[in-house]
N, C-alpha and C positions, 0 to 999 in steps of 0.2 A: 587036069589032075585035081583030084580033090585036095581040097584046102591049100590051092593055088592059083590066086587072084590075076586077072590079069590086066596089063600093062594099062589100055584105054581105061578100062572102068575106073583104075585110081586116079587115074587124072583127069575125071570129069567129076569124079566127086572132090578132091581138094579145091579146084575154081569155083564150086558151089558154095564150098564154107569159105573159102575168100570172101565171094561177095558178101553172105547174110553178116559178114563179123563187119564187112566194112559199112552196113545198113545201120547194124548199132551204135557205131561209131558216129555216126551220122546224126542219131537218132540223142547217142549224149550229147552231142555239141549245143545243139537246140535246148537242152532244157540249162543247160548253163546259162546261155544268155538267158532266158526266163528267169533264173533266180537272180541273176547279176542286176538286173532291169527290178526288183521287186527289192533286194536289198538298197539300191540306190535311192529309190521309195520312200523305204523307212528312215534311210540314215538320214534325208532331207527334210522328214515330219521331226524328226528327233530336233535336228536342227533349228527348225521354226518355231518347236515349241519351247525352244531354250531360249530364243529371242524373247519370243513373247514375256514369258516367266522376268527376265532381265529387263522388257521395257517397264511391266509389270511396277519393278521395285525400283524402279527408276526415277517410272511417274509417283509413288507414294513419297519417294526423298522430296520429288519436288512440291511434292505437296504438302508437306512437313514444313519444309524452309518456308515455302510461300506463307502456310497460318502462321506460324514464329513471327515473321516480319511483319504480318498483320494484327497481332497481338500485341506487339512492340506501340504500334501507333493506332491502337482499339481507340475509337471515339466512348467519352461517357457514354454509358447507356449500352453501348455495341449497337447500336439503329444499323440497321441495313448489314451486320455481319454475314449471318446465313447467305445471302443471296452473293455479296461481293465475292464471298469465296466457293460458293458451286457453280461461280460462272469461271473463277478460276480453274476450277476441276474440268467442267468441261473442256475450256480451252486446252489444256493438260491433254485432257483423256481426247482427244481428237489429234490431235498430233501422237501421241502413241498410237491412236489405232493406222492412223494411215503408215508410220513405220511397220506395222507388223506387216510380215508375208502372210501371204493371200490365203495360205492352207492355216494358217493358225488364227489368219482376224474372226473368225465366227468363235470363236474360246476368248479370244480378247473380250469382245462386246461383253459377252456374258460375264466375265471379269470386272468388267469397267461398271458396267449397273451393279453388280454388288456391293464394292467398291464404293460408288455413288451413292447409295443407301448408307453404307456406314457412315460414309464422311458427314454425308446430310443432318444424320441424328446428332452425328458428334457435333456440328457445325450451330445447330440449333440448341443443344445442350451448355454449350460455350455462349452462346445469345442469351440464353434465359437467365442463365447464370451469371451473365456479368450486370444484366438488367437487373436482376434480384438484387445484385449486390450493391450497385448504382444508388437503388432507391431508398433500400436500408439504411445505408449511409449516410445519404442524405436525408433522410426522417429522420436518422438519429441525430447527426450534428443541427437538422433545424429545431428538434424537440430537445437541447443539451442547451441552446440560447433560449429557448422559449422558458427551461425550467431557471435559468439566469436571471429572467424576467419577473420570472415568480416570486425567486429568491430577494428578487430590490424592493420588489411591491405584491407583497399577497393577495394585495386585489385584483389584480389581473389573473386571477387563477383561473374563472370560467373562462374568459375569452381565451387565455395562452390554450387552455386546454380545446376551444374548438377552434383554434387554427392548427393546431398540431393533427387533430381527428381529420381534417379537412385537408394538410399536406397526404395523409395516407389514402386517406379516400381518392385523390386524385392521379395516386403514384399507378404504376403500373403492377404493381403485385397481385396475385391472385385472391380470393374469397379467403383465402385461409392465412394464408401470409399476412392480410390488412388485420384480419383480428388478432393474429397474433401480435403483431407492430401495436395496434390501438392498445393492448390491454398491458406491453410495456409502456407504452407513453403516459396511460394512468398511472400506473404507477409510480414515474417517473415525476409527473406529476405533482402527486402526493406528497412523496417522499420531502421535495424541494417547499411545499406548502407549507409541513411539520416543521420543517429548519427554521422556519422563518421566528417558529411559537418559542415564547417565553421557556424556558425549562421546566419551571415549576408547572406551567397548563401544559404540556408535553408529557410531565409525565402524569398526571392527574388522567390525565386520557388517555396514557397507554397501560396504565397499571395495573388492568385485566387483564393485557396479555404478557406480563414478564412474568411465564410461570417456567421458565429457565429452572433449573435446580440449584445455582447458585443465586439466582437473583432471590427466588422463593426460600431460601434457608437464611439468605440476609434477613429479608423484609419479616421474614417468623420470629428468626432469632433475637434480633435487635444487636446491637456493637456494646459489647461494655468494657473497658480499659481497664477496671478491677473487677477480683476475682468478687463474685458472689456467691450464695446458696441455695444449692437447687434442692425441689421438693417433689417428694413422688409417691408412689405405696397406694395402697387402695383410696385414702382419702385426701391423699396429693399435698399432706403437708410435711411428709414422713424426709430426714434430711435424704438427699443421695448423693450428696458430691458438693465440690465448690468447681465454678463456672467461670469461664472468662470468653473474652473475646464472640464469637458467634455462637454460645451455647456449648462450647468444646469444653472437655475434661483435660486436652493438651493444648499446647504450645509450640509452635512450628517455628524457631528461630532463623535469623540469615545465615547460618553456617548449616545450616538444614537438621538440627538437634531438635527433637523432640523431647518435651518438659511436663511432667503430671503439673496442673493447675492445685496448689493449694491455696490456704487462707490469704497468703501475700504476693501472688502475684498478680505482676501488673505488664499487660501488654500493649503492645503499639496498633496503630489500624493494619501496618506492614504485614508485622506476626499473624494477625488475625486471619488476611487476605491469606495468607500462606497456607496456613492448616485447616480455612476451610475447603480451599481448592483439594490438600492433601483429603481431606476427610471425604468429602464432595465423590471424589474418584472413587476412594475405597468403599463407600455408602454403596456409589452403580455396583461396581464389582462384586460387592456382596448379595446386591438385591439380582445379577444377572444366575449368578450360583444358586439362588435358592430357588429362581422360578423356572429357570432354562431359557439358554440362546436365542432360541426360538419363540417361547411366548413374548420374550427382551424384543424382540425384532418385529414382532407383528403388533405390537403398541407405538400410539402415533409419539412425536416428542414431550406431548403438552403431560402425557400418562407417564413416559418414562421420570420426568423431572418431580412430577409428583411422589412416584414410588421412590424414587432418590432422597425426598424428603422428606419420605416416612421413614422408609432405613435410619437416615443421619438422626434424626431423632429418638426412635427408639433401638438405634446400637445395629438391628438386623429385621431381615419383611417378618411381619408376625407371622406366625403358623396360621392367623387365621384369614389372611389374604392370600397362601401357597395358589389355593384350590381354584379361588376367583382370579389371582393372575393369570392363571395358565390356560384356564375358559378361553380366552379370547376375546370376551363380550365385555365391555365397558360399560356397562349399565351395572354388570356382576358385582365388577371389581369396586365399582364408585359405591356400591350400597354396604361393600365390606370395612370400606375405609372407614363409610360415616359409622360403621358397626364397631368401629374403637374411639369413636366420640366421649365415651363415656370413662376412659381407662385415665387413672390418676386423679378419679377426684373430678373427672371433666373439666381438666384446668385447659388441654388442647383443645378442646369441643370446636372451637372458631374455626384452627388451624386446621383440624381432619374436615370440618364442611367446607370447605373453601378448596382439601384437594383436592376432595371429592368430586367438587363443578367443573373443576381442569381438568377430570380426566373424562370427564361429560361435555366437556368444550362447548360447558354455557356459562362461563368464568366473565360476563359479561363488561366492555368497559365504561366505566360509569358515567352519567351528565354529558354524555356526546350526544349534539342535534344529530338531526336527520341526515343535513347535511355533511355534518364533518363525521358521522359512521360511515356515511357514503364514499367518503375520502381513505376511510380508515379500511372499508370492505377492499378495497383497489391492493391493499397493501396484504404481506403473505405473514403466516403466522412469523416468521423468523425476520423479516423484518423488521413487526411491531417489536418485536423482545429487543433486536438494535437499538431501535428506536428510545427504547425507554430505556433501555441501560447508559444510552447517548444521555439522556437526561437527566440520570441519576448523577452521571458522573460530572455532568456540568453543574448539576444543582448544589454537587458537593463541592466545587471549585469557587462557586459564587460566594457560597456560605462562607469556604474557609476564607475567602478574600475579605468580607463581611469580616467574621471573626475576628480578623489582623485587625484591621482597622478598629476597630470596637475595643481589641484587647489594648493597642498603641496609644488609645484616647484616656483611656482607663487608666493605662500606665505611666503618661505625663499628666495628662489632666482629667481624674477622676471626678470633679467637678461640674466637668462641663458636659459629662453623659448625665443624662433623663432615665433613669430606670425605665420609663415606658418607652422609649425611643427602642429599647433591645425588646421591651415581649411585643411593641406593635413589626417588628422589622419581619415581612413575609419569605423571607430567602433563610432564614434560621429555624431551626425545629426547635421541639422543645428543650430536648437535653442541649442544643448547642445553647438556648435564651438561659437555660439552669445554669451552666458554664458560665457564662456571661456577668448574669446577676450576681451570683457566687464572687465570680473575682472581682466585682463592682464594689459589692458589700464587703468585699475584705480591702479592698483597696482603700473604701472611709473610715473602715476600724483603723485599717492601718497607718493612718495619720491619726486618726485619733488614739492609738494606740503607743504610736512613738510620744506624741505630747506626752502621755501618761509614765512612760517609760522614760523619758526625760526628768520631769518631776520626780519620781520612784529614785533614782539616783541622786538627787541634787538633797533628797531627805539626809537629815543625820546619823537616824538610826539605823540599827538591820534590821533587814527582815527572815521569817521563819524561813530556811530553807526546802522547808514543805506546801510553804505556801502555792499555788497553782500562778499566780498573777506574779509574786514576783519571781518567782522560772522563767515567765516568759517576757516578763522585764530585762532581768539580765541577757537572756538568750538576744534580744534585740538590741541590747545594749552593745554587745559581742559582738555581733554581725556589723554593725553601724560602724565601732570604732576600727575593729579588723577592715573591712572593705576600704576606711578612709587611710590603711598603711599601719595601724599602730602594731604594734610586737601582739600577739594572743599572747604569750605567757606574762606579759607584765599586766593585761586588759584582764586577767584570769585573776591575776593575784589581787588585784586591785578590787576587782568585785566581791569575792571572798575575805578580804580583810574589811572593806568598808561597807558591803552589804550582809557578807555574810551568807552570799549564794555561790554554788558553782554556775555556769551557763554551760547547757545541754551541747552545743558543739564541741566545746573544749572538752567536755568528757568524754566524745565520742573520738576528738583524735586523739585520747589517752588510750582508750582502750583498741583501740586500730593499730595504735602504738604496740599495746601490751600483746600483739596475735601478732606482733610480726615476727620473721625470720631473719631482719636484719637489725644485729646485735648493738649499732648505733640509734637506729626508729626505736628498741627496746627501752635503752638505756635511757634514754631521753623521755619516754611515756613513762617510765617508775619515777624517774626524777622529781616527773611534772607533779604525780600523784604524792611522793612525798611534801616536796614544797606545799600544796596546796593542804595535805593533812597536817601538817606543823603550824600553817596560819589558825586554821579553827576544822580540829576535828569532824564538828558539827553540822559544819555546812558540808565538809565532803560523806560523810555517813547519810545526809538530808538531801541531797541532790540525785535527781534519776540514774538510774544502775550504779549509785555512789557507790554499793556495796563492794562492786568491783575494783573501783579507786581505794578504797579503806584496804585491801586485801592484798592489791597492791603496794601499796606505800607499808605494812605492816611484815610483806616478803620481803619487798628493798631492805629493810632496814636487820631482818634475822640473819641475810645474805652479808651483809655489809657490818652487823657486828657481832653477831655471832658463829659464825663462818666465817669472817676474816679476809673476804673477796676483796678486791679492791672494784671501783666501778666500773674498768672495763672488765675483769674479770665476770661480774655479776651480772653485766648484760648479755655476754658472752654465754654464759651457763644460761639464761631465762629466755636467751633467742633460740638456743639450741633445744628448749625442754618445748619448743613449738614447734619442732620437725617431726617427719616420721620415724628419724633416726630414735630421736628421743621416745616417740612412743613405744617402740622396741626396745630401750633402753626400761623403762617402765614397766614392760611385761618382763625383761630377765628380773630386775630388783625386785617384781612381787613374786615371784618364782626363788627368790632367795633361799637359802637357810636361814641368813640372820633375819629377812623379815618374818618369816613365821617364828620363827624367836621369838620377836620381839612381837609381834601378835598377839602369840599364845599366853604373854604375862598380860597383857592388855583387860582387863576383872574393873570389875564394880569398885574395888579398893582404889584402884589406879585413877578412875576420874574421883573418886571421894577426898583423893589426897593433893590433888591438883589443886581442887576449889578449897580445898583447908591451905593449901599456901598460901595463895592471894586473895582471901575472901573472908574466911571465916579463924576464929581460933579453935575452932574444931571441926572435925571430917564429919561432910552430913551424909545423910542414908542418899544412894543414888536411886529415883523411882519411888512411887508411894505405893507400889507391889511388885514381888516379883516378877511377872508381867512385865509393867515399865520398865526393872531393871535389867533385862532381858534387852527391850528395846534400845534403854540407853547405849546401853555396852557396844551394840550391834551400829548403832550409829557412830559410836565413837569412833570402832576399829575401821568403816569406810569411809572416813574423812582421814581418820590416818592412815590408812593404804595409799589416799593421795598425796599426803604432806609427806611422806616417805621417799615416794619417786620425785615429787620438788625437790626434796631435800638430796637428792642422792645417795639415798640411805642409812641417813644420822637419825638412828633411831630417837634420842634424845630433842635431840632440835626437831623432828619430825612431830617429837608428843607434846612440846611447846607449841608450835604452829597448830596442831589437833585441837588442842584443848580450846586456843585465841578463836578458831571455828566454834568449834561445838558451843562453849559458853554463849554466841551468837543467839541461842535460842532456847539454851539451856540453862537451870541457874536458880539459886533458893529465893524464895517470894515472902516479901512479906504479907501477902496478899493467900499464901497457899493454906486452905484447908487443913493440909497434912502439916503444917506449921513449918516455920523459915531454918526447920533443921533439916528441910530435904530437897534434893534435885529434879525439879521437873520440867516439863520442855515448854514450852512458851508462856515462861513466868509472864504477871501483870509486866513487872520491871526492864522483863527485854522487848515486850511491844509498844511502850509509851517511855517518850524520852523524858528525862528527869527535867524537872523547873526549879532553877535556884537550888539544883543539886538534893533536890527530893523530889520522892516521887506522891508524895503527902496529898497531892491534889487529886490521886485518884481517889484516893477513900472521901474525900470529902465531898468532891462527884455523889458517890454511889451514898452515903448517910444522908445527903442534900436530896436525892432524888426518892429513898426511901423515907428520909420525913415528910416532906410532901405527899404523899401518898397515906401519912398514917401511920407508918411502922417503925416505934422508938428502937432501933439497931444497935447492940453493942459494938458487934463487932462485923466487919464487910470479909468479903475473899471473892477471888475471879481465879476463874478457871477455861481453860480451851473450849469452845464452845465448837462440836466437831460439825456443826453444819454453815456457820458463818463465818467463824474466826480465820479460816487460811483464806477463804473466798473471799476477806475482807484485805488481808496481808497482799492476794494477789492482784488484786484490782487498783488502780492508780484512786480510785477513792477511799482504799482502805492504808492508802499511803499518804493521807494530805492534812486533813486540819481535823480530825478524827481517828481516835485509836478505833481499832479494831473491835467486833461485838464478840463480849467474851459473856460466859454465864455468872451472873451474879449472885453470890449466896451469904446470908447473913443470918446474925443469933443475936436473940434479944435475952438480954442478961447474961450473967458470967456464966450460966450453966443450960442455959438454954438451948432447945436442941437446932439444928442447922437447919434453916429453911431458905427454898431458892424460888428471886424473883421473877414471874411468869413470863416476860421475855427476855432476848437478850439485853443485855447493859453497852452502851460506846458512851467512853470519856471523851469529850469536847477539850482537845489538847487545844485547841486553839485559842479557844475562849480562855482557860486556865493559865495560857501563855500571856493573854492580853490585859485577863487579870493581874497577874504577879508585877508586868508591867508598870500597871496603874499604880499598885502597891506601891514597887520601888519609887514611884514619881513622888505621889504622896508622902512617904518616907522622907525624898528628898527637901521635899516643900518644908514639912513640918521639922529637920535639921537645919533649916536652914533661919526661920523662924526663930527655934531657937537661941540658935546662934547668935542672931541680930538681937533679941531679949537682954542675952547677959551683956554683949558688948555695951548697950544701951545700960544696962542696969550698973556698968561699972564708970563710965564715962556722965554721970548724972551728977556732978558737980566741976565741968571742968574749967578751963584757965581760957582766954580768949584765944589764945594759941591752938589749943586742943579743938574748941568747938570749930572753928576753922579747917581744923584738919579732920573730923569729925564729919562735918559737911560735907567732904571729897568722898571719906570712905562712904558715907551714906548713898553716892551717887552711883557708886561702883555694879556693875552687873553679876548677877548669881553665880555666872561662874567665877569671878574673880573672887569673890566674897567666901565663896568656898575652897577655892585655892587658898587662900588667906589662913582658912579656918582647917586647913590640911585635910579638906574632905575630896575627894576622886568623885566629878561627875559622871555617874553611868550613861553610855549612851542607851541605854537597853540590854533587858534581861538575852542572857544568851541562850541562843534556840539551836535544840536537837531532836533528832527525831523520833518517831514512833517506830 
């Protein structure tokens, strides 16, 4: 039937796909094992090649430890390193390869040779290397005795130097390494050769090359300990400052304070050293600012110390070296430099040619042979500059040692130095041989100067407290007896009562006194200034800055009885008018009402009636014009603004103290033109002290000098002469045994008109003191003459008794004779000053 299969046909086609299913079956089983067999394959290459990889790093541990341990006990030199240890590696690397398995040893091999190569390089890198280092070491420690050798004996210089050539040559180093080695050994060399030289020939031959900028700013500038005056301007004499230490306008202290230099100061070499470094730095830094970093950097050092030295001298780089620094060309810049030779007068002309060759680095070093430039070439620029700075500093050690010495000899036995013993001594320069002689020559004055000052005291008389010789008598006198323990205030009063002088110390610790703040140091410095103004006025007004003792002793005393202070009270009040308290205290009181009060009465009447109290029996005109009196006035009220605030604002005692000032300089003349009814400011009478209480000797001066000359004068007058008279007042010679040059003017007959003579006039107070002197001697002789006359004229018949007794008194000395006769021997006219 259709679409009904039958029975057999199904069942010969199911045995059919039986089999073919069970073929395939068959057919997978087989390629299983194929993969099974293929995977086992690989997992065993995987395997052997993870061996390998692990003998691999195995053998390199061992091979690590092995060179460590051979390193440890390296022979000098390393001889035979490379080899001992790639015979280790092979041994190594042959035992790894026979452990590898067989499918990995052909990767090993190829391992092991590379391996091999590297160690090999590193192996021989380690050999040359310890070889190099071997023979360095040893050339240097035998070139380190060799330069030992040199150092004992400098004539062994050539030979030390060719056994040291001859150790390198022979070492094992290569072409380049021996020249290298040789050309420290010269040096080396050298260096120990220079050590050997004197300082003074060290530096003489190196002193072309210390173009340093400190060393080059020393040797320009020169050292000066006082301040001096520097000169500049187009013809280089024009003032521009005052100078000290290396040419600096400052002062670099040890607390690091910087000080403007004026006329009095004085520094240390310390100081010096400090603010040139300071200055030194800031000179580079200015000269890097004005050319750029960069041009700063492409200049060799010998250019930059030079340009350092032009800065530090002229403050900053000229504008007209901007253009040529920054060139880069040294020929440029060296023709700019020498192109300000000429500036100031050409007083630097030396100093700009000289940087000029430094930065041309033909600064050449002087008087050196052949030989020893040849020593000198071995050595680097920065050496030589050691070198000579080594020698400068030694030269300055010798010197100063020198110096001690010389100064110690000078100082106990100035005798037994030679003047020429210091200027032939070659370790001393000149200013140190000036120092020298100076303190030599003061050291024989100064014995011969105490003699003199011994003698000067031992006289009877006084002497002028103007005098310059006896100042500096007492002054030594002062010093001698103070240093041997004696009291200064009893040495002080003693020389002012029996000479007649103050000494310049004791008036400086009066006035050290009079600035202090401690109201005991006060009291005690006015004390001093009274006691010594109650012995003799004269000497303390005639003693240097006396003026300030007289002002003192003249305040002590308005304090103390005018004011009613007691002494601690008044030192209390005069310590306190030295603070700053006080100077505030001074600006409320001139801010007062009552002192412009009292100000505002302050008139031309007010000083006219002052000097009618104590001076005149009537009030003179203040001023010989309006003008003057104007002036007067104007001076009055600012000395009384200050006696005001002294005073504490007692208007009254304030215009006492004013007036005690102001008459100082102020005051009717018999000498004035405008006649002795008026007030003018530097009468004859207040610039020349009186003699024997006149001042008679000036006119007789001035009628003496114009009779000699021819011109019969009635009448003299002297007047401020505005070009000499204060220039005279202010100068220690317008303070001494000469009044001041004042203008001379005289009238010949009672009505003749005033004529004035063609230069100034100065009274010779000295002479006119020594005069008056003589006088009184003279006076004295001829009193005494006298005297012996009548006694004689009355004793001209006597009794044997009398002539006897006659006898006795005849024998008697002057001065008893005149004791006798109730007459007082003078020791001397007493002197005051100008």
């Amino acid at each position: 039937m259709p679409g009904v299969r039958r029975a057999q046909v199904i069942a010969d086609t199911s045995a059919a796909q039986a089999t073919q299913q069970f073929g395939r079956q068959l057919q997978g089983a087989a390629g299983d094992v194929n993969r099974l067999g293929q995977q086992f394959t690989s997992d065993q290459q995987r395997i052997d090649d993870f061996e390998r990889k692990r003998g691999l790093l195995s053998l390199e541990g061992q091979l690590a430890e092995g060179e460590r341990t051979s390193l440890e006990k390296l022979a000098p030199g390393a001889a035979g390193f490379e080899q001992d240890m790639l015979a280790n590696f092979d041994k190594q690397a042959q035992a790894f390869l026979g452990a590898v398995p067989a499918s990995a040893r052909k990767q090993a091999q190829n391992d092991v040779q590379a391996l091999r190569n590297r160690y090999q390089a590193r192996y021989s890198a380690t050999q040359s290397n310890e070889q190099k280092r071997y023979f360095e070491e040893g050339i240097l420690e035998s070139n380190d005795q060799l330069a030992k050798t040199i150092r004992s004996n400098p004539e062994t210089y050539d030979r030390s130097l060719a056994r040291g050539r001859q150790m390198i040559e022979e070492s094992g180093l290569d072409r380049i390494e021996k020249e290298t080695a040789l050309k420290a050994w010269k040096r080396m060399a050298s260096l120990a050769w220079f050590e050997t030289l004197p300082a003074s020939e060290r530096a003489s031959l190196l002193e072309g090359s210390n173009v340093d900028a400190l060393s080059l700013i020393r040797s320009k500038e020169g050292f000066r300990e006082k301040a001096y005056a520097d000169t500049g301007g187009p013809d280089g004499k024009q003032f521009s400052g005052w100078r000290a230490g290396f040419g600096s306008d400052t002062v670099t202290r040890a607390d690091g304070s910087i000080e403007t230099v004026t006329e009095n100061t004085v520094v240390t070499r310390e100081d010096a050293e400090r603010d040139l470094k300071r200055r030194e730095a800031n000179s580079r830094v200015s000269a890097i600012k004005s050319i750029g970093i960069d041009a700063w950097n492409a200049m060799p050092p010998r250019a930059q110390a030079a340009l350092t030295s032009i800065t530090y001298n002229y403050g900053e780089v000229p504008k007209r070296l901007h253009a040529a620094a920054k060139s880069g060309d040294l020929e440029t810049l060296a023709n700019a430099v020498l192109g300000l030779a000429g500036d100031n007068g050409g007083v630097n002309k030396a100093r700009r040619e000289q940087e000029a060759a430094i930065i041309l680095g033909v600064a050449a070093i002087p008087n050196a042979s052949p030989e020893v430039q040849k020593r000198l070439d071995t050595l680097s620029y920065e050496d030589q500059v050691k070198l000579y700075d080594q020698a400068q500093s030694d030269l300055v050690s010798v010197a100063a040692d020198r110096m001690d010495g010389f100064r110690l000899q000078i100082a106990t036995d100035p005798l037994s130095v030679e003047r020429q013993q210091i200027l032939a001594d070659p370790m001393l320069d000149d200013g140190q041989k000036a120092v020298l002689i100076k303190a030599h020559d003061g050291a024989l004055k100064s014995g011969e100067r105490q003699r003199e000052a011994i003698d000067w005291a031992n006289a009877p008389q006084k002497s002028n407290p103007l005098d310059p010789e006896a100042r500096k008598s007492a002054e030594l006198m002062f010093q001698q007896a103070t240093e041997a323990g004696a009291d200064p205030d009893a040495v002080a009063r003693t020389l002012v009562s029996g000479k007649g002088v103050v000494a310049r110390p004791y008036v400086n610790m009066i006035r050290n006194g009079l600035n202090s703040r401690n109201a005991q140091e006060v009291g005690q410095a006015y004390r001093r200034a009274v006691d010594l103004y109650g012995i003799d006025e004269q000497a303390v007004v005639g003693a240097e800055n006396g003026v300030a003792l007289e002002e003192a002793a003249l305040k002590w005393r308005f304090y103390r009885e005018n004011m009613g202070f007691s002494e601690d009270e008044a030192a209390q009040h005069l310590a306190e008018l030295n603070s700053p308290d006080a100077r505030e205290r001074r600006k409320l009181l001139l801010e007062s009402d009552e002192y412009k009060a009292a100000d505002k009465k302050l008139d031309a009447g007010t000083i006219a009636g002052l000097f009618d109290e104590g001076w005149l029996s009537f009030a003179p005109d203040v001023g010989s014009n309006p003008k003057a009196e104007i002036y007067a006035v104007g001076e009055f009220k600012r000395i009384y603004a200050e006696t005001f605030a002294e005073t504490g604002g007692e208007p009254d005692l304030a215009k006492e103290l004013a007036f005690k000032r102001f008459s100082r300089s102020w005051g009717v003349s018999d000498y004035s033109a405008h006649g002795d009814g008026v007030v003018i400011k530097y009468a004859a009478e207040n610039l020349h002290p009186p003699i024997g209480e006149s001042h008679e000797y000036i006119r007789d001066e001035a009628l003496a000098l114009l009779e000699e000359n021819g011109v019969d004068a009635s009448e003299v007058f002297l007047e401020f002469n505005p070009t000499y008279t204060l220039q005279d007042m202010r100068s220690s010679a317008g303070n001494q045994a000469l009044g001041p040059r004042m203008t001379l003017q005289y009238r010949r007959g009672e009505d003749g008109p005033l004529e004035y003579w063609p230069v100034a006039f100065r009274v010779d107070v000295a002479g006119a003191h020594a005069a008056f002197e003589q006088q009184q001697e003279d006076d004295q002789r001829a009193q005494i003459e006298r005297w012996r006359a009548e006694r004689d004229r009355k004793s001209a018949a006597p009794s044997r008794y009398e002539r006897q007794k006659n006898r006795g008194a005849g024998s008697k000395p002057d001065s008893e004779i005149l004791k006798e006769a109730g007459i007082a021997l003078k020791s001397g006219a007493a002197a005051v000053p100008g």
